[in-house]
N, C-alpha and C positions, 0 to 999 in steps of 0.2 A: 453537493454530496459531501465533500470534506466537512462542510458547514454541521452538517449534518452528523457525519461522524465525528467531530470536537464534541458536540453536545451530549455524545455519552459519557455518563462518570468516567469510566474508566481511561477513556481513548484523551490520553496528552497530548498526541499532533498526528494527522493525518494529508495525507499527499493521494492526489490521484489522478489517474491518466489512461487513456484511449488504447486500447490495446486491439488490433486485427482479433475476430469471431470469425472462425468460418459460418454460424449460423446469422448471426446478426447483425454481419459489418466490424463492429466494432462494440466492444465490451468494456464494459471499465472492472478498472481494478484499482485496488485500495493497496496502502500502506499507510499502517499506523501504528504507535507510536503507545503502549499503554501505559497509564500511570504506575507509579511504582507497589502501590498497594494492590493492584488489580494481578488477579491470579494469571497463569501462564496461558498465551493462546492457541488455547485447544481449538476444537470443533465446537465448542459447546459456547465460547466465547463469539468468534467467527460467526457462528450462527446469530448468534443475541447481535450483534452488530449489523449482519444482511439487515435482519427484521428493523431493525432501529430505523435505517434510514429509509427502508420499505414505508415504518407507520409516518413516518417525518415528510420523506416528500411524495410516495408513492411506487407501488413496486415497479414501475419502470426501470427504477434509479436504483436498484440493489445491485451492488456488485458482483460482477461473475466471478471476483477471488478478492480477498482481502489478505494480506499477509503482516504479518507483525513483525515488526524489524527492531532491533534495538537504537536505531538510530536514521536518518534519513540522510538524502545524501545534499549538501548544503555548500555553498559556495562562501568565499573569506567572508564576503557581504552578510549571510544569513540567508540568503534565496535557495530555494528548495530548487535541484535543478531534476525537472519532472521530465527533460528529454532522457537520460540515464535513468529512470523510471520504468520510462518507454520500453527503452531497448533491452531492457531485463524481464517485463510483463511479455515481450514479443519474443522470447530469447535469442534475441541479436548481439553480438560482438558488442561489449559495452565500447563506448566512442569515448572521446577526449576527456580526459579526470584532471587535466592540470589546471583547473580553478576550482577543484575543490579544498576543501579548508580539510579533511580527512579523507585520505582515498582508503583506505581501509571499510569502511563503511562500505562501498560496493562489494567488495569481497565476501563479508556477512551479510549481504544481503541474495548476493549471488547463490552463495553456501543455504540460507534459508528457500531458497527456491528450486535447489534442489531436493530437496529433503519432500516434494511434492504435496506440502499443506497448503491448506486452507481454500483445495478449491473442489468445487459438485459435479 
């Protein structure tokens, strides 16, 4: 699915992870990352993106929410740390930040999820 979501123009990096569905287990959700030329993401964007990795791998795989973040949350190494993903797609107490390279970054990310985009 991330795969999928890199392959659009617009979308710079994408992360994604398993989040508890009461209807279906388990839903994924998206975080990405857009290019700097690619307009703000609205709904309209959001949308073009579901669709993207619906025609890519099949609508199975569209995500229940996509959010656009200005930044991911990354460890001194470079690794996307997709448990802190988790625990924000699930709204759980974010857990341990002390190997991230920016903790700041959760806080806008947190703050974007409240703000309740980008999800049907």
């Amino acid at each position: 699915v991330e795969s999928a979501l890199v392959s659009h123009p617009t979308v710079a990096e994408a992360a994604v992870v398993g989040a508890t569905d009461p209807t279906t287990g388990q839903g994924i959700v998206a975080f990405v990352i857009l290019r700097g030329n690619a307009v703000d993401g609205g709904e309209e964007a959001v949308q073009e993106l579901r669709n993207h990795v619906a025609k890519e791998i099949g609508p199975i795989a569209k995500p229940r929410q996509i959010m656009v973040v200005p930044e991911l949350p990354k460890t001194r190494s470079g690794k996307i740390m997709r448990r802190l993903l988790r625990d924000v797609a699930e709204n759980r107490q974010i857990g341990d930040v002390t190997t991230l390279a920016d903790s700041s970054v959760m806080d806008l990310i947190s703050a974007g999820l409240k703000s309740g985009k980008s999800e049907d």
